[in-house]
MARKOLLO-789387 format. One record per residue (C-alpha): residue in one letter; chain; y, z, x. Coordinates in steps of 0.5 Angstrom, whole numbers, plus 500, padded with zeros to 3 digits. Layout:
REM MARKOLLO-789387
<drenza r="a" c="A" Y="Y" Z="Z" X="X"/>
...
This chain:
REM MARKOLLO-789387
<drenza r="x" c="A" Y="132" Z="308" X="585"/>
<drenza r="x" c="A" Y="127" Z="303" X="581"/>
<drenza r="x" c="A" Y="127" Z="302" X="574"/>
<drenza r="x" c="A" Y="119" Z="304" X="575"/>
<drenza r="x" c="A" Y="121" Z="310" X="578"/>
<drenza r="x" c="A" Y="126" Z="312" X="574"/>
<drenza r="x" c="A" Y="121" Z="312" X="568"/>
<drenza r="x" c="A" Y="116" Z="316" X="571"/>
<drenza r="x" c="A" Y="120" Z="321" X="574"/>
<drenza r="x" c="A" Y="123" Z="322" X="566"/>
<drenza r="x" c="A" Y="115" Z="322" X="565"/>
<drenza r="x" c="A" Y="115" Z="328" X="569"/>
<drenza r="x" c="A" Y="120" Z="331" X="567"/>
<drenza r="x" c="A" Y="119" Z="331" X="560"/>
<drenza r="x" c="A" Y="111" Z="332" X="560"/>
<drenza r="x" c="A" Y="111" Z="326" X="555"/>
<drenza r="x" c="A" Y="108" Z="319" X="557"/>
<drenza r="x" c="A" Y="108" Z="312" X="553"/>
<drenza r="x" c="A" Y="102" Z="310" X="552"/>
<drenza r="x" c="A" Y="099" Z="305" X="548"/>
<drenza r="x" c="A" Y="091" Z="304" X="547"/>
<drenza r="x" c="A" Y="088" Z="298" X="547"/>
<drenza r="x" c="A" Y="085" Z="299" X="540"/>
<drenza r="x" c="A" Y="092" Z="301" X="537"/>
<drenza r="x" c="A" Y="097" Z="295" X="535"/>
<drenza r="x" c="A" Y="104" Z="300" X="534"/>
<drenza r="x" c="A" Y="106" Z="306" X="539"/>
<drenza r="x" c="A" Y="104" Z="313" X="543"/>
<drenza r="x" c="A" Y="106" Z="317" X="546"/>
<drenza r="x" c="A" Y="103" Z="323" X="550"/>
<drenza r="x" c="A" Y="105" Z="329" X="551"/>
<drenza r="x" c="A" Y="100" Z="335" X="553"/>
<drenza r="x" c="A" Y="095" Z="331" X="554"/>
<drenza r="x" c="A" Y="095" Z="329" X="546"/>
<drenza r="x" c="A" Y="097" Z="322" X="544"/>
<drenza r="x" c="A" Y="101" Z="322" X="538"/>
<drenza r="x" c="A" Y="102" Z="315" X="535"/>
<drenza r="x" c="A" Y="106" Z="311" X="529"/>
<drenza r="x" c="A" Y="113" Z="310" X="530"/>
<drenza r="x" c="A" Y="115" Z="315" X="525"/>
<drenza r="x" c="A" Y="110" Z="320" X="526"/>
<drenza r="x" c="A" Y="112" Z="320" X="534"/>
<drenza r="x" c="A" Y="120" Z="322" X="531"/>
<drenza r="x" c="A" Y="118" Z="327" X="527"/>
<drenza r="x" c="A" Y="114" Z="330" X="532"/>
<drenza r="x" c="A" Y="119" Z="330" X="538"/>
<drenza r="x" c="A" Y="123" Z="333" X="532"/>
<drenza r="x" c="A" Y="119" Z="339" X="531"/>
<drenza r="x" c="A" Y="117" Z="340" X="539"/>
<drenza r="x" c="A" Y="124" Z="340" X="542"/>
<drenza r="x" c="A" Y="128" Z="342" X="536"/>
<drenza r="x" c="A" Y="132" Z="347" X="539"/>
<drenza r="x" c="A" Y="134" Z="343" X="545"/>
<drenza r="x" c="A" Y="136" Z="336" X="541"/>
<drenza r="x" c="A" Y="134" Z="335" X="534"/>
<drenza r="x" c="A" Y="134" Z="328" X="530"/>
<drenza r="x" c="A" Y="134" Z="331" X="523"/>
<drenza r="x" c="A" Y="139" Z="335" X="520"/>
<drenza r="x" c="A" Y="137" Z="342" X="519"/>
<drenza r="x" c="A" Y="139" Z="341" X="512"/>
<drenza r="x" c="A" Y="133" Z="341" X="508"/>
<drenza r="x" c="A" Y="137" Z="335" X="503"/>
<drenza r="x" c="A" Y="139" Z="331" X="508"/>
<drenza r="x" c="A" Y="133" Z="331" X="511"/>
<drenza r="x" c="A" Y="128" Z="329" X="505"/>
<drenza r="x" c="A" Y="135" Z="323" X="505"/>
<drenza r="x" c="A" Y="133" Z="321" X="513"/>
<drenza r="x" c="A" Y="127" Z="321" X="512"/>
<drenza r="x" c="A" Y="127" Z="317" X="505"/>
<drenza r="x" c="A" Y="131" Z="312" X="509"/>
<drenza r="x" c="A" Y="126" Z="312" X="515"/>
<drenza r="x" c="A" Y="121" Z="310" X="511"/>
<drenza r="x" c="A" Y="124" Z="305" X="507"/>
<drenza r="x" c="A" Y="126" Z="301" X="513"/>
<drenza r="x" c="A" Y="120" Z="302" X="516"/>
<drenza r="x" c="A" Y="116" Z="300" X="509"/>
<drenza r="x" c="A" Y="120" Z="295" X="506"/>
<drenza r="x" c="A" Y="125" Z="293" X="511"/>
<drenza r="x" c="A" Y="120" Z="291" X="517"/>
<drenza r="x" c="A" Y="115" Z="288" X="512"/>
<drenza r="x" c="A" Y="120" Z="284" X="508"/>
<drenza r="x" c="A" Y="124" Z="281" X="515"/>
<drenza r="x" c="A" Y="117" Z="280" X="518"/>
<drenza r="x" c="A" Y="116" Z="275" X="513"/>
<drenza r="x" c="A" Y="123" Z="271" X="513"/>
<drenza r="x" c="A" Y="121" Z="271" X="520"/>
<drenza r="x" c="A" Y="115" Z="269" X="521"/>
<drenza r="x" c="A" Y="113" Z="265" X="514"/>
<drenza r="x" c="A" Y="114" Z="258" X="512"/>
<drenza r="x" c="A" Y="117" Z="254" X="505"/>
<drenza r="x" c="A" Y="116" Z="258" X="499"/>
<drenza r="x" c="A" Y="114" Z="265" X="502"/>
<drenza r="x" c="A" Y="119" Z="264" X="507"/>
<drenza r="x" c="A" Y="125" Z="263" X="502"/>
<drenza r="x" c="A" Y="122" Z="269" X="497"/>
<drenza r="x" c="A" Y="122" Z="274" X="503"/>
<drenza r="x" c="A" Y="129" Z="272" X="504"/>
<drenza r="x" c="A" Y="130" Z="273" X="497"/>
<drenza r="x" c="A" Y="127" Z="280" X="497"/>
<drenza r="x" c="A" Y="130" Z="282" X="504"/>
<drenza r="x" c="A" Y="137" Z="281" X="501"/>
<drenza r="x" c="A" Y="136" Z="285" X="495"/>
<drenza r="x" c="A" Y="132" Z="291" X="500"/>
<drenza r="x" c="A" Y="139" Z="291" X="504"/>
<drenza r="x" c="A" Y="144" Z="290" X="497"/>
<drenza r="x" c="A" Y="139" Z="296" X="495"/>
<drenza r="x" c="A" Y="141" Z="300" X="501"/>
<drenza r="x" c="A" Y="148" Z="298" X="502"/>
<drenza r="x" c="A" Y="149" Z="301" X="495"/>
<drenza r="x" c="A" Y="146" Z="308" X="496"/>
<drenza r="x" c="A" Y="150" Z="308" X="503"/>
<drenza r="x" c="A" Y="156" Z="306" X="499"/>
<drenza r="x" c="A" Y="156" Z="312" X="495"/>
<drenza r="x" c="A" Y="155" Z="318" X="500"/>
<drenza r="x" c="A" Y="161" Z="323" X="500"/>
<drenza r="x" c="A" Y="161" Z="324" X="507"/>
<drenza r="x" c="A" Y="161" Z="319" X="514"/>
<drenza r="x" c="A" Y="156" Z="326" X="517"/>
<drenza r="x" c="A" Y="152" Z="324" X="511"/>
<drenza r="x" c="A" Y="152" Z="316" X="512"/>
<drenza r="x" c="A" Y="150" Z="316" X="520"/>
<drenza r="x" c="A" Y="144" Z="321" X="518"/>
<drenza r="x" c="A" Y="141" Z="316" X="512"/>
<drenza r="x" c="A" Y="142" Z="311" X="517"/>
């Protein structure tokens, strides 16, 4: 079986498809004939639809809200700042790193101060 033909038989299967309009720059996905874009939207969206079957989240409202924060922190800091080590030249570039390390000693500090190897893999 193909690659192509694996993926449309999951397609199938789940009712989802990928999508991506020309007028988007990040993800979608379709499902029921909707289109649900942006990375983090998308999750929390498969979350709430097959949360019976496989949820993402924990069911813990606390440790929900700390994945949640994560998410957002990579997503909004993380991404962000690495973009510009990666794509920036002299003086950006050199603060971007700067910046990313601090981002990343910020995390690795919080992580370090989780109370249960559960609680560090849901943060993550």
């Amino acid at each position: 079986m193909s690659p192509r033909s694996r993926t449309s038989d999951l397609q199938q299967k789940s009712g989802v498809a990928r999508s991506q309009p020309s007028s988007q720059k990040g993800p979608s996905i379709i499902h029921d004939g909707k289109s649900i874009c942006e990375s983090f939207v998308i999750l929390q969206y498969i979350d709430e639809v097959w949360h019976d079957k496989s949820p993402l989240l924990p069911s813990d409202p606390y440790q929900r809200s700390q994945a949640r924060f994560w998410g957002d922190y990579v997503e909004k800091k993380l991404y962000i700042t690495g973009r510009r080590v990666w794509t920036g030249k002299g003086e950006d570039q050199e603060v971007a790193k700067k910046e990313l390390i601090e981002l990343l000693n910020t995390m690795e500090e919080s992580l370090e101060t989780s109370t249960s190897l559960e609680e560090t893999l849901l943060v993550l």
